[in-house]
C-alpha positions in Angstrom: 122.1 78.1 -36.2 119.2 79.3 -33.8 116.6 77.0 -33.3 113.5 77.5 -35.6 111.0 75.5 -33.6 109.2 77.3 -31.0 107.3 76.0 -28.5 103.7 76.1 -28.3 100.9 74.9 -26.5 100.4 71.1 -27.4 103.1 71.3 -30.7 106.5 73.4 -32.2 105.8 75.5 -34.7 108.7 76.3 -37.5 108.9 79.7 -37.6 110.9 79.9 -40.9 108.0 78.6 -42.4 105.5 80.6 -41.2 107.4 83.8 -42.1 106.4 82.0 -45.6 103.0 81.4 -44.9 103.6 77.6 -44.1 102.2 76.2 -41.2 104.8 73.4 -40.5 104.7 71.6 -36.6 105.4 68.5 -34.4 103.0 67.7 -31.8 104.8 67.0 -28.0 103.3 64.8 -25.4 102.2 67.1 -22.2 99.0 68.3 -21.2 97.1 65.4 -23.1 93.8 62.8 -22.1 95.6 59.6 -22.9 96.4 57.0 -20.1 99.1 55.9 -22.5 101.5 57.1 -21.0 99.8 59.1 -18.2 98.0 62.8 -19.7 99.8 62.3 -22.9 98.8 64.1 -25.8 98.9 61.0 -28.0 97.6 61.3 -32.0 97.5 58.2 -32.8 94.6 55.3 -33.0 96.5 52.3 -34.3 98.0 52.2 -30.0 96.7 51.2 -26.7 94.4 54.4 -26.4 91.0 55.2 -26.9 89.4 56.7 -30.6 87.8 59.8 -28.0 90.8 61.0 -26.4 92.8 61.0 -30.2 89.3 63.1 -31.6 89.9 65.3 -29.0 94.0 66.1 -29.3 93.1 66.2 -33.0 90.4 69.0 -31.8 92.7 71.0 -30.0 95.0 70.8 -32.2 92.5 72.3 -35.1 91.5 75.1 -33.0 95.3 76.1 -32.9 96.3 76.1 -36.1 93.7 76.8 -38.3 93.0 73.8 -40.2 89.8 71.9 -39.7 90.0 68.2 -39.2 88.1 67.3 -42.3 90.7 68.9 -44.2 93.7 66.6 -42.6 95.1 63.8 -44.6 97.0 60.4 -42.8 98.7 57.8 -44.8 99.3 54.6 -43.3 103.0 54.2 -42.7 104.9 51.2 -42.9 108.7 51.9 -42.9 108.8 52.1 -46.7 109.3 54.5 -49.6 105.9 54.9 -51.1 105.0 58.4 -51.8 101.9 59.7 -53.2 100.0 63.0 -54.5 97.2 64.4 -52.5 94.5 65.9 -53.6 91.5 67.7 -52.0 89.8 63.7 -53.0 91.9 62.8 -50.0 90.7 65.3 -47.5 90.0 63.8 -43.6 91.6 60.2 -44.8 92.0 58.1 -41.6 91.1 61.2 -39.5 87.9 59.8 -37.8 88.7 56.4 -38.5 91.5 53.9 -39.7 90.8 52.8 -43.2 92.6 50.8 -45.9 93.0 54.0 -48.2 96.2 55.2 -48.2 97.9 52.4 -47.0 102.0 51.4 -47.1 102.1 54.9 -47.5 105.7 56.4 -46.2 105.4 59.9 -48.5 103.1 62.5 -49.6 102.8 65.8 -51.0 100.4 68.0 -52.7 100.6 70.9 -54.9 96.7 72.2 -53.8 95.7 74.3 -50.7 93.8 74.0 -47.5 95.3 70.6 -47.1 97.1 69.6 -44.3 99.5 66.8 -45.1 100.0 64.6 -41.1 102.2 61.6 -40.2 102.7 60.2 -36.7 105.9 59.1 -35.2 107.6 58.2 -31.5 111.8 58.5 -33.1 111.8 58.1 -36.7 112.7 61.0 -38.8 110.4 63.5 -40.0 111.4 65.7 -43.2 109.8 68.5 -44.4 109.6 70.4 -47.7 107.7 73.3 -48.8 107.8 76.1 -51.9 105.9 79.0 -50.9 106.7 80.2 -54.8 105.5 76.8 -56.4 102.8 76.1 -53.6 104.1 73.1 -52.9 104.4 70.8 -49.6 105.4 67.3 -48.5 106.0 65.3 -45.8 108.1 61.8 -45.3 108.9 59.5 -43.0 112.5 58.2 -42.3 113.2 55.6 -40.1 116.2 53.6 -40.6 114.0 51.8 -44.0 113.0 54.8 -45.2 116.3 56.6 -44.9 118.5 53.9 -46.7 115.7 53.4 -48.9 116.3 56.9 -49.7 112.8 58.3 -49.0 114.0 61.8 -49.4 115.1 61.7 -52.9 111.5 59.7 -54.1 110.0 63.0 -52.5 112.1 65.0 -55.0 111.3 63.1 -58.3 108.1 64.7 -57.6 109.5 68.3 -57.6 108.7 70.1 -60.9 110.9 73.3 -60.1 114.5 74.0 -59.5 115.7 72.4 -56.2 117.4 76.4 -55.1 113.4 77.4 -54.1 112.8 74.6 -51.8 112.6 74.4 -48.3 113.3 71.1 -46.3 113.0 71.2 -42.8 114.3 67.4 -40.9 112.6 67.6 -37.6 112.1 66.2 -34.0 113.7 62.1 -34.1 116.4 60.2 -32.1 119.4 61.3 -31.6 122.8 59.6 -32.2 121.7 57.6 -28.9 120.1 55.2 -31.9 122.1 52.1 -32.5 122.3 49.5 -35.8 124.3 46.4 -35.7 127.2 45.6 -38.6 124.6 44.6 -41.2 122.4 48.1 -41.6 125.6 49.4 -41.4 126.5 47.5 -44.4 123.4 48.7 -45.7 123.8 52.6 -45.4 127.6 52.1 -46.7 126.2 51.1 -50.2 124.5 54.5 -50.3 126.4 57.8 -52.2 127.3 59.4 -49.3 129.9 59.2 -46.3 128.9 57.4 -44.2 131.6 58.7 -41.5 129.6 61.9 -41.4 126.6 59.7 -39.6 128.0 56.8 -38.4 130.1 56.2 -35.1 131.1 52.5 -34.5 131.1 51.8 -30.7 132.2 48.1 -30.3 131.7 44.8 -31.9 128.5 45.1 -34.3 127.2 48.0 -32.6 127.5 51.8 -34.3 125.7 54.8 -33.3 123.7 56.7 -36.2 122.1 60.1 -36.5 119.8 59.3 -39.0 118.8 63.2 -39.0 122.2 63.7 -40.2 121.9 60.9 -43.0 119.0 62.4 -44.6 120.8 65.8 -44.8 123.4 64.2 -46.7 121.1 62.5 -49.1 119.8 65.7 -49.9 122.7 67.3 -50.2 124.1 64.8 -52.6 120.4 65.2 -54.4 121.3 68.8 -55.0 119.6 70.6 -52.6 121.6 73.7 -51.4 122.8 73.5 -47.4 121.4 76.9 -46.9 118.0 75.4 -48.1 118.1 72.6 -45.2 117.0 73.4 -41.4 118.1 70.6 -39.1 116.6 70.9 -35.6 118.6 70.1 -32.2 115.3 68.7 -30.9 115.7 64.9 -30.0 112.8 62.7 -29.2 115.0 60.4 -27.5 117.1 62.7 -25.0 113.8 65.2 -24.4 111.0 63.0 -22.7 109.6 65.6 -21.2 108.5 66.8 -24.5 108.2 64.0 -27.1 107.6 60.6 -27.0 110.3 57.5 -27.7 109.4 54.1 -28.8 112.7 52.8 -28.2 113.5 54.9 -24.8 109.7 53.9 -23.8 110.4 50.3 -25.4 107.0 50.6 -27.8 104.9 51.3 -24.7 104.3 55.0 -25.3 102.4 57.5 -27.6 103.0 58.9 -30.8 103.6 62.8 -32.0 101.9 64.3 -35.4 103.9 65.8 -37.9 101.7 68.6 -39.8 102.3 70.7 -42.6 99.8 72.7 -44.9 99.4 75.9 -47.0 96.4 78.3 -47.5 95.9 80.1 -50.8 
């Protein structure tokens, strides 16, 4: 299947989901003001970097796509499988600041417009979903927690329509490079889905996993259709010159913005 992230300046775009009127992106690392590493394009404030250089990356980035900062909403994530509703209440949350709203926060989506629903991340697995039809969007974040803690299908409890007109789109994360020992293995074996189709076992409590892989499954096995589901070859661990990687960069490194919104 081609690949339906293009490159623009500062972020991917999904082009998919623009043909549906969806602006859906991943933020890379070039052609930033952070020291951290050197002129990255870091969008994060909770890292070694300063609150100005973040404002301005958020800036650029608003003057790209077309959705003002004050109308940005950031959950505080913390590898677990909360999800929530936004609503335009929750507009420019954590945006010029760090607060406690939002906070444990691993899922969110909204059903309103002019929102742009954001999450940060450096290898952990970013899945999309929109319904131009229903006007809905969400966003989740699936690390190794959130993907055996089955992340993906709390996002779907919160779909009122039938699963054949949504859209999920897994994006930039680490390749099959990632590593678990013999007990997350155990873990991911207790889920309802093969866990041959994700999991390589290299030597003595140490298998490979391609956790972009293992959310497919779990939302195949939720019901919804293959032909719905865009898996991107993009890997935040093999492509340094474009994204970020905690564990390549070993936590000394930036992080990249997941983004997704609608207009009415």
């Amino acid at each position: 299947m081609p690949e339906k992230f293009i490159k623009k300046p500062h972020y991917l775009e999904h082009t998919g989901a623009s043909e549906d009127g969806i602006m859906l992106g991943f933020t890379t690392r070039e052609d930033g003001e952070s020291a951290y590493p050197e002129h990255a394009f870091n969008m994060a404030r909770y890292i070694d970097d300063t609150d100005e250089n973040v404002t301005k990356h958020q800036e650029i980035l608003d003057e790209s796509i077309g959705y003002p900062r004050n109308r940005w909403v950031f959950p505080i994530q913390t590898h677990e499988t909360n999800v929530v509703e936004i609503t335009a209440k929750d507009a420019n949350t954590n945006i010029d600041a760090l607060t406690d709203a939002l906070h444990g926060v691993d899922g969110i989506y909204t059903y309103e417009s002019d929102l742009l629903l954001t999450m940060c991340y450096a290898d952990c697995v970013p899945v999309y979903f929109y319904s131009k039809q229903h006007h809905f969007i969400a966003l989740a974040h699936a690390g190794w927690r959130g993907t055996v803690g089955r992340i993906v299908e709390e996002i779907l409890t919160h779909v009122d329509f039938d699963l054949n007109d949504l859209n999920v789109v897994i994006g930039p994360a680490t390749s099959d490079s990632y590593e678990i020992n013999d007990d997350i293995k155990s873990k991911f074996e207790k889920l309802p889905i093969d866990t041959n189709k994700f999991i390589e076992t290299r030597g003595q409590d140490t298998h490979g996993i391609d956790l972009k892989e293992a959310n497919k499954q779990l939302l195949l096995q939720a019901g919804v259709p293959e032909t719905q589901i865009d898996v991107t070859d993009y890997a935040t661990s093999e492509n340094l010159d474009l994204f970020f990687s905690y564990r390549v960069e070993k936590s000394k490194t930036g992080r990249m913005l997941a983004f997704i919104g609608q207009h009415k």
